[in-house]
N, C-alpha and C positions, 0 to 999 in steps of 0.2 A: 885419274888418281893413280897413282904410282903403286904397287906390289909391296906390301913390306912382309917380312919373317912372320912368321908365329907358330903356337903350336897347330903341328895336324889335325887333334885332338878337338880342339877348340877354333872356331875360325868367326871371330869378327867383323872378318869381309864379305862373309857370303851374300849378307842383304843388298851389296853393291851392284851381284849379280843376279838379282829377283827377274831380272828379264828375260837373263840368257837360262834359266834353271831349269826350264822341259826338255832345253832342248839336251844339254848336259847330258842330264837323267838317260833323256832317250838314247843317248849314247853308251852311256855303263850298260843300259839294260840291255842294247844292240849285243856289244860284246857274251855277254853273261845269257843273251838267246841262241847264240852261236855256240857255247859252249857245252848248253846244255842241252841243243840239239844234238851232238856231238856225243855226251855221255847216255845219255836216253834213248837213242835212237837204235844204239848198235845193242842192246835188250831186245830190241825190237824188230831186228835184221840178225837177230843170232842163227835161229834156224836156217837163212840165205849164204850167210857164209861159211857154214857148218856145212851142208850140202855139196859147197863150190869149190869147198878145202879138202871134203873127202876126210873131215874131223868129228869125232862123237861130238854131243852135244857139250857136256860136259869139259870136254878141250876146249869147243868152244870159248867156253865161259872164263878160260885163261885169258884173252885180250881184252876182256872185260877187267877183269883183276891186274891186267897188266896199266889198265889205262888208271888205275886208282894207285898203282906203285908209283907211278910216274909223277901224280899229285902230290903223298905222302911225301916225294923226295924230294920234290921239287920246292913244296908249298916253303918250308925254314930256308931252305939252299938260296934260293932266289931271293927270299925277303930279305934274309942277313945281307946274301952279298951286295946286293942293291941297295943298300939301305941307305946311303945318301943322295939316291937318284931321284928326280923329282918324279911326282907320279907322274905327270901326261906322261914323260917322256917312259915311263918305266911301263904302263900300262900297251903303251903304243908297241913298243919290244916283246911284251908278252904275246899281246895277241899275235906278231907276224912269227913267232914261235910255235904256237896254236895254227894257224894258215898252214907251216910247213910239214906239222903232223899229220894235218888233214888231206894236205896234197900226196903224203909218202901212204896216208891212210888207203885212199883210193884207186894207187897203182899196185896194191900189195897182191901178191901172188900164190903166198902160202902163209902159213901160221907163224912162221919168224920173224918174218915180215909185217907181217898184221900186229902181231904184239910191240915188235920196236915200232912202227908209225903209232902205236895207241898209247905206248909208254911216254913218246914224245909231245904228244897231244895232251897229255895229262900234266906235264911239266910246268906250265903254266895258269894252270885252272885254280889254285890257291891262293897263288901270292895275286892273281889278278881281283880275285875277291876282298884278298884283305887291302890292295890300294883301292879297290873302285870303292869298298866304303869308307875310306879314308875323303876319298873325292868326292862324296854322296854325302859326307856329313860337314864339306866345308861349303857345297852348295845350298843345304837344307838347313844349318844351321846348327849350335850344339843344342844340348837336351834331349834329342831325338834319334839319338843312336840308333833306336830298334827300327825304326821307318827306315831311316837310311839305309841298313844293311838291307830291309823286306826290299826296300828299291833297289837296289843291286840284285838282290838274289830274284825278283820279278821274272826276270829277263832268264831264267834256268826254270822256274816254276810254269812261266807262259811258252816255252820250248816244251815241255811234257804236254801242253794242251794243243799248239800248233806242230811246232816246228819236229818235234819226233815223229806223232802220227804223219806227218806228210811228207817225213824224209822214210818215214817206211814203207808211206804208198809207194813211193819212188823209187822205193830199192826191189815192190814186190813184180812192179811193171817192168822197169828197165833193167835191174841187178843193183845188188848190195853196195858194188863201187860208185853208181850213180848216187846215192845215198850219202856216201861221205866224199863225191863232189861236190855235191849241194852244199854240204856244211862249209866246203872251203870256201865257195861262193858267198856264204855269210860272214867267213872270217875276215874275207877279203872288205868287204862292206863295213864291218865295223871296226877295223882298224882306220880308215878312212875317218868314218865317224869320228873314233876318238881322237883323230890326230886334230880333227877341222872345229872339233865343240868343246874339247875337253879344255879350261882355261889356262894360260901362261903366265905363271902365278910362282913369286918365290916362299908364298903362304903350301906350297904342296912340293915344296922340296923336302928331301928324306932325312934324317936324323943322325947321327954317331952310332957305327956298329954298337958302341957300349952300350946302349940303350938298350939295345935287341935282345942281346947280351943279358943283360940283369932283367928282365923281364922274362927271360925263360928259368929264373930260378924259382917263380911262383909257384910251388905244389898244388896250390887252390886249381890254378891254370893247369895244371896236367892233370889233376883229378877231375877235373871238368872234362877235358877231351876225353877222358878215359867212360864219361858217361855217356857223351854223343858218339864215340866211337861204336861200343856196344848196343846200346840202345835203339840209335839208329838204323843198323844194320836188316832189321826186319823189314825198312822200304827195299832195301836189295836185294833181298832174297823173294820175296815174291816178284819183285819190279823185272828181277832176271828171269824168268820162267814164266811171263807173263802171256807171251807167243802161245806155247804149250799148254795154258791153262787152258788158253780162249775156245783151241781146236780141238785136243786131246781130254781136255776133262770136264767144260762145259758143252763139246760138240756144234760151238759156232763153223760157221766158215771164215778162211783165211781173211774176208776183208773185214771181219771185224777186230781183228788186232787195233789198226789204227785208233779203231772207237774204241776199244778197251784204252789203252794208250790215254787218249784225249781224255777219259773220264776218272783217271790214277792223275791225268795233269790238271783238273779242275779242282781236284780234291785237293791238292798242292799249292794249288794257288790260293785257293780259300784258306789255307790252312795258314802258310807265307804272310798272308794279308792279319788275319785273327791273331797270329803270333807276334807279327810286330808292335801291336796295338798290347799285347799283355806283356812284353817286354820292357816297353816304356813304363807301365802302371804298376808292374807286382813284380816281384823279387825272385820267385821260385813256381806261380802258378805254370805260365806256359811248359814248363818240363814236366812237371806231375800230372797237372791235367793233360797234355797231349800225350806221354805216356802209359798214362792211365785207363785212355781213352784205345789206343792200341793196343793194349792185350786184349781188351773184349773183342774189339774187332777182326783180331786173328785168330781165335778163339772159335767166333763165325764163319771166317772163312775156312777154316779147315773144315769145320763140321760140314757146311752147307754149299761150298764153293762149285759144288758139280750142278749146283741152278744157275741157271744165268742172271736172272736178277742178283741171286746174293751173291754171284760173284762180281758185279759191276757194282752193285752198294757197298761192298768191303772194299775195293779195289780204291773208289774215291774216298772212303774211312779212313784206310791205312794212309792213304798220301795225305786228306788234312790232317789226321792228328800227331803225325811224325814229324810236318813242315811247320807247326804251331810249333814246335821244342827250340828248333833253329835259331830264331832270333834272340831268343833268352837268350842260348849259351853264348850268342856271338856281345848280347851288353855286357854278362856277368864277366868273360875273359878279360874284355877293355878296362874293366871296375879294378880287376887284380891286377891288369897292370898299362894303367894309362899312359905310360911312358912310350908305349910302344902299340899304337893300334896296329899298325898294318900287318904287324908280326900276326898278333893276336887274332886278328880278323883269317889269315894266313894259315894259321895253324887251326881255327873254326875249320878251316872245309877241309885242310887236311885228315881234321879228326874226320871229318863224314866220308869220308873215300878211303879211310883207313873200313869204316861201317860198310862204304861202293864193294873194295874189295872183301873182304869178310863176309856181308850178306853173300856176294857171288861165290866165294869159296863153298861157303855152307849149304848155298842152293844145289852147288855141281855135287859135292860130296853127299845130299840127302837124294839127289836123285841117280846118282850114278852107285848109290848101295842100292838100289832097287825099290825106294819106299815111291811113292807117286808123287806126283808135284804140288797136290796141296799139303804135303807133309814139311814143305818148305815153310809154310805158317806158322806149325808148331816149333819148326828150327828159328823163327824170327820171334817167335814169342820167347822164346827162353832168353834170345839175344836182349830182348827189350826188357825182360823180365831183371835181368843182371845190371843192365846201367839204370833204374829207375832204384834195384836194391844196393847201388855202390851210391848213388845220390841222396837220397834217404838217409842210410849210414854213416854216411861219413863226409859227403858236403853242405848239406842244407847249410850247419851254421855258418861254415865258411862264405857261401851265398846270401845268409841273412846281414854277414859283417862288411861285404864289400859293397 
């Protein structure tokens, strides 16, 4: 049966492809495990390349923030100008985008270097999220917004459980650049993927800039980002210092980073998973309650983060209850302005990489004034503290009316 138009938004065809639909999925999430091996793992090889660059720790943590400039700008820049481009074909461009950071990632030789491969590598991590769930919700069907996107974002959430921890065994055996070979190894993998699964379909071709356009005048929509921007940032700020915690202030050895790592990505994934499910059903629960949920638990960790237990039970707290927030803001955006998911979707992770960068900022700067690195919890709870009280204030109704 022939391809016909329709909206993004909406897709009537998807049940024609009930067959081909894991394997699909298994494709967005390929991507988006690549990606997030990518941004999680260099948290996790900070110390490796901070040693190898002959950089404080705290400079470090510039390539880190460089790799969430790069989304920030990337995420509106890309979706606008592409915005008639059909997804396979737009997503498949992204990722060999992402391949070429990755590849400039793991020849870099100092810290200018490292930050333009990471800026480059970031370029693409946004606008890839808001088409793949554009492509995850013409697969799955409409109604199911919040699944769609958890399905897309899967594939970032199950990188913090495999694919970081073992890109940082990788980096701690071989060196840090072997670490972001690997990723490219993945990149390479699932551009493949997406080009062989992802369907050829004029139901996923792109829109009129004007759409993009009048879709960013929603204020609802920037006061939203303005809540995951803030709010979120408390994954980032402990997630960056995470290395440091495990040796310097619980007294593990180095190999248990990876298991720290893996047990901050279970807690993610669980969280990803429970969030999509309250997304679909309630209006404003997933943000209050997972925010809600994270100041007590960083609350805890600061207090008690020098045990080991209570720092691997906060460690998976923080990641479920901040990854539970996620899929809310990614339905409520769409709500405010359905004209335009991909933007929407788009500017969702831009807002959390605005929170990448930011937690990292606030981690370098609370530990490089000399306070200790669980003092970066009290820095993530004030962050969470501020988008849970800008949400509260002043968006709920706006979220109760779209």
């Amino acid at each position: 049966m022939a391809a016909r138009p329709t909206n993004p938004a909406n897709f009537p065809e998807s049940a024609d492809r009930a067959w081909d639909r894991p394997l699909t999925l298994f494709a967005l999430a390929l991507g988006s495990f690549a990606i997030g091996t990518s941004a999680f793992a260099s948290m996790g090889i900070i110390q490796l390349f901070s040693q190898s660059l002959n950089i404080s720790l705290p400079q470090a943590t510039w390539a880190i923030s460089a790799y969430a400039a790069g989304v920030v700008i990337g995420a509106p820049l890309l979706t606008i100008g592409a915005a008639q481009m059909n997804r396979r074909t737009l997503l498949v461009l992204l990722m060999s985008i992402f391949l070429a950071g990755s590849v400039l990632s793991a020849l870099a030789q100092d810290l200018a270097t490292l930050m333009l491969a990471r800026f480059i590598s970031g370029i693409p991590h946004g606008a890839y999220f808001g088409a793949g769930a554009v492509v995850a919700t013409y697969v799955v069907g409409p109604g199911h917004g919040g699944k769609a996107f958890a399905v897309v974002m899967a594939g970032l959430t199950v990188a913090t459980v495999i694919g970081a921890p073992t890109a940082t065994y990788i980096g701690q055996i071989w060196g840090w650049r072997e670490a972001y070979a690997t990723v490219a190894t993945l990149a390479t993998a699932a551009t493949v993927a997406i080009y062989l699964r992802v369907p050829r379909t004029e139901a996923l071709n792109g829109r009129p800039v004007s759409t993009k356009i009048t879709a960013l005048r929603s204020r609802a929509a920037w006061g939203l980002m303005a809540v995951a921007a803030t709010g979120v940032s408390s994954i980032f700020a402990v997630y960056t210092v995470i290395a440091p915690m495990i040796t310097e202030v619980a007294g593990l050895p180095p190999g248990m980073i990876p298991v720290a790592l893996a047990v901050f990505g279970v807690g993610m994934t669980v969280g990803n998973a429970a969030g999509g499910v309250l997304a679909d059903r309630f209006a404003t629960l997933g943000i209050t309650l997972g925010y809600g949920c994270a100041l007590g638990i960083l609350v805890a960790l600061a207090l008690g983060g020098a045990q080991p237990v209570v720092l691997l039970a906060c460690l998976f707290g923080v990641g479920a209850s901040i990854m539970a927030v996620i899929p809310t803001v990614q339905v409520r955006l769409i709500r405010f302005a359905p004209e335009a998911p991909s933007l929407m979707g788009a500017l969702n992770v831009a807002s959390l990489n605005v929170a990448n960068g930011l937690g990292a900022w606030v981690a370098g700067a609370t530990v490089g004034s000399g306070m200790s690195y669980l003092s970066t919890a009290w820095s993530g709870f004030a962050l969470t503290a501020l988008g849970l009280f800008i949400f509260v204030l002043i968006l709920q109704r706006h979220c109760k009316e779209g």
